[in-house]
Backbone as CSV, one residue per row, in Angstrom:
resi,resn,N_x,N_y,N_z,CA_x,CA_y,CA_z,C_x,C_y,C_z
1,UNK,-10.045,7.181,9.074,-8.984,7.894,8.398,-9.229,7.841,6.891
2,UNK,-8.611,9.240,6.283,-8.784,9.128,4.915,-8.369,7.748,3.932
3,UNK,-8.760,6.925,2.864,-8.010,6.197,2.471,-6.720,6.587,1.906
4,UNK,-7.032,7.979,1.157,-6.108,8.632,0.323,-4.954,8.406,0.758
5,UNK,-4.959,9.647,2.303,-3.841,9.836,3.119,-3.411,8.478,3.726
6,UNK,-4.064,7.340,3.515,-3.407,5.915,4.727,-2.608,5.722,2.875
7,UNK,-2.847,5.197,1.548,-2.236,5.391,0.649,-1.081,6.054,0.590
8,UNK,-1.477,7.398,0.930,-0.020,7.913,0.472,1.057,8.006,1.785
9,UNK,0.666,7.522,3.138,1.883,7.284,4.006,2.500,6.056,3.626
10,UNK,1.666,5.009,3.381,2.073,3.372,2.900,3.095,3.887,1.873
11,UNK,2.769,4.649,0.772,3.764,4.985,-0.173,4.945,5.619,0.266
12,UNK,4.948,6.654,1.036,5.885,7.645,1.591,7.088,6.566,2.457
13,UNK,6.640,5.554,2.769,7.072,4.338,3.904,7.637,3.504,2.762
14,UNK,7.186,3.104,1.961,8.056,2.154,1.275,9.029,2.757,0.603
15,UNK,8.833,4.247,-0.153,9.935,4.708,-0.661,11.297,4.924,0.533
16,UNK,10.898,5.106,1.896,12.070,5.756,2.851,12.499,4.093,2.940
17,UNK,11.644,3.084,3.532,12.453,1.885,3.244,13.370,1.567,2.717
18,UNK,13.407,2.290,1.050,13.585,1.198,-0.251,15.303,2.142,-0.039
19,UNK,15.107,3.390,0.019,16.337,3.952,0.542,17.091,3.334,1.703
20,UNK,16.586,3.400,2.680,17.230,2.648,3.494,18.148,1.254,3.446
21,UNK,17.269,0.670,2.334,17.804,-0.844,2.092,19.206,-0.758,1.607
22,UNK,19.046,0.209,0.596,20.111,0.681,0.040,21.489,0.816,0.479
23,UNK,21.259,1.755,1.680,22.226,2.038,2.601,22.781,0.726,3.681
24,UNK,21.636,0.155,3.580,21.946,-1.287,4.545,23.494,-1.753,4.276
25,UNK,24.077,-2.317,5.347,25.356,-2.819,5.058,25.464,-3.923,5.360
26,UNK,25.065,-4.608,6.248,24.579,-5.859,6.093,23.659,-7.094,5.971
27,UNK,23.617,-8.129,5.733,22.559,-9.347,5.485,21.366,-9.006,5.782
28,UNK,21.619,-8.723,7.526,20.471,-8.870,8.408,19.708,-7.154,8.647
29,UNK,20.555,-6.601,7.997,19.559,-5.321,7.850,18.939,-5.320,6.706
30,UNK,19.694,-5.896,5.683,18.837,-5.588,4.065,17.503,-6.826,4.129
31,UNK,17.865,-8.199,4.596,16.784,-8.850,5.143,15.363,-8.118,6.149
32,UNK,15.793,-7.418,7.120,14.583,-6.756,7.815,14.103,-5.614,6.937
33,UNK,15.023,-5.031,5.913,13.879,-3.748,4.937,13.398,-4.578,4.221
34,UNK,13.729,-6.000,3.507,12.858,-6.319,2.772,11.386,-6.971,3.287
35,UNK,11.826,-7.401,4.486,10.537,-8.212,4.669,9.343,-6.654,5.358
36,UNK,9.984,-5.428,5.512,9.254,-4.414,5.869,8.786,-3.762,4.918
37,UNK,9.217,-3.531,3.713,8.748,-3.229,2.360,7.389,-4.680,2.057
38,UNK,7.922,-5.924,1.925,6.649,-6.979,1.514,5.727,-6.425,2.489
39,UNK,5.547,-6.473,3.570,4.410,-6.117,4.784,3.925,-4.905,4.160
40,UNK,4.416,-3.986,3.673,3.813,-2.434,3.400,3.027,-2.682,1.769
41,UNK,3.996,-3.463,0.943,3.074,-3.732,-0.711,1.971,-4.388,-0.247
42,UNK,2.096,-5.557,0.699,0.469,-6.176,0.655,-0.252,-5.343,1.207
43,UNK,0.171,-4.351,2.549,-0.815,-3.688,3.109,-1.168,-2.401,1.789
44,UNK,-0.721,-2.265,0.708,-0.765,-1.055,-0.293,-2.035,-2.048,-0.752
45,UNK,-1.770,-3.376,-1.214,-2.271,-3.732,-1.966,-3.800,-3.869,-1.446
46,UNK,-3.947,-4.472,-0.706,-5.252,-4.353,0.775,-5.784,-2.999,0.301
47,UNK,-5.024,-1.657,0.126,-6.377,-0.566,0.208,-6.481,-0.536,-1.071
48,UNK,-5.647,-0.456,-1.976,-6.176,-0.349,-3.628,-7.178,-1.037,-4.162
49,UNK,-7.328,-2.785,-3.824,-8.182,-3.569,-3.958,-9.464,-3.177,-3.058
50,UNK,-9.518,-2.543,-1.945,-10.388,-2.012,-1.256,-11.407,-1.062,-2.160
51,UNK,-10.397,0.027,-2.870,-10.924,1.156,-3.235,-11.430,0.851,-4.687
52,UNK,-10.389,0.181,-5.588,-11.303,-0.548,-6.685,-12.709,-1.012,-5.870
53,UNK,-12.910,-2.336,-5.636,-13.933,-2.592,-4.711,-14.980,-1.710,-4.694
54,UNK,-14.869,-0.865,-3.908,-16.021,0.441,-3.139,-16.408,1.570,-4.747
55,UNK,-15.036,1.380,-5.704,-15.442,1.982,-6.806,-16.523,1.196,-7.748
56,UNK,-16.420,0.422,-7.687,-17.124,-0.767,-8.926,-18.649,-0.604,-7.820
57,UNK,-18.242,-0.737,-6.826,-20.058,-0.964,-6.043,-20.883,0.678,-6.100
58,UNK,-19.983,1.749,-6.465,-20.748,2.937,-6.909,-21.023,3.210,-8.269
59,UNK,-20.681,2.651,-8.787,-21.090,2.128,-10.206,-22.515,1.543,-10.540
60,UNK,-22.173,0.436,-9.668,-23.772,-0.411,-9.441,-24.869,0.595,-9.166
61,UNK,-24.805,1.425,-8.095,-25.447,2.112,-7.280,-26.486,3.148,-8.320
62,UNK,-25.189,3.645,-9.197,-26.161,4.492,-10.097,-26.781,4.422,-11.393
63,UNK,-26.607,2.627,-11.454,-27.301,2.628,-12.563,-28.956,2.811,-12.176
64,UNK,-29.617,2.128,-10.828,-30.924,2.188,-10.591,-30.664,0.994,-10.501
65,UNK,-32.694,0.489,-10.286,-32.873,-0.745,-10.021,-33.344,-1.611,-11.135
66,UNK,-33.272,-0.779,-12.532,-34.116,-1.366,-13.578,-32.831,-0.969,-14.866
């Protein structure tokens, strides 16, 4: 799968979350959006650090071998 598109559902998902939380009315619902929002930032964070990553190693790539 694209990274882009796995990016921008992770994003699309935390914003409908972050609404949701909002609306939450009690403890134990605003407790389950938050800990579903943390699960979605680290998994955001997982592909960004990925894609930095894979960016910096195409970097390398074109300087040559000398």
């Amino acid at each position: 799968m694209d990274p882009d598109k796995l990016i921008d559902g992770i994003s699309k998902e935390m914003s409908a979350a972050l609404k949701d939380m909002g609306k939450a009315k009690s403890v134990e619902e605003r407790l389950m959006y938050s800990e579903m929002i943390k699960n979605l930032t680290k998994s955001f964070g997982v592909f960004v650090g990925l894609m930095n990553e894979l960016a910096y190693m195409e970097e390398d790539d074109d300087q040559g071998p000398f």
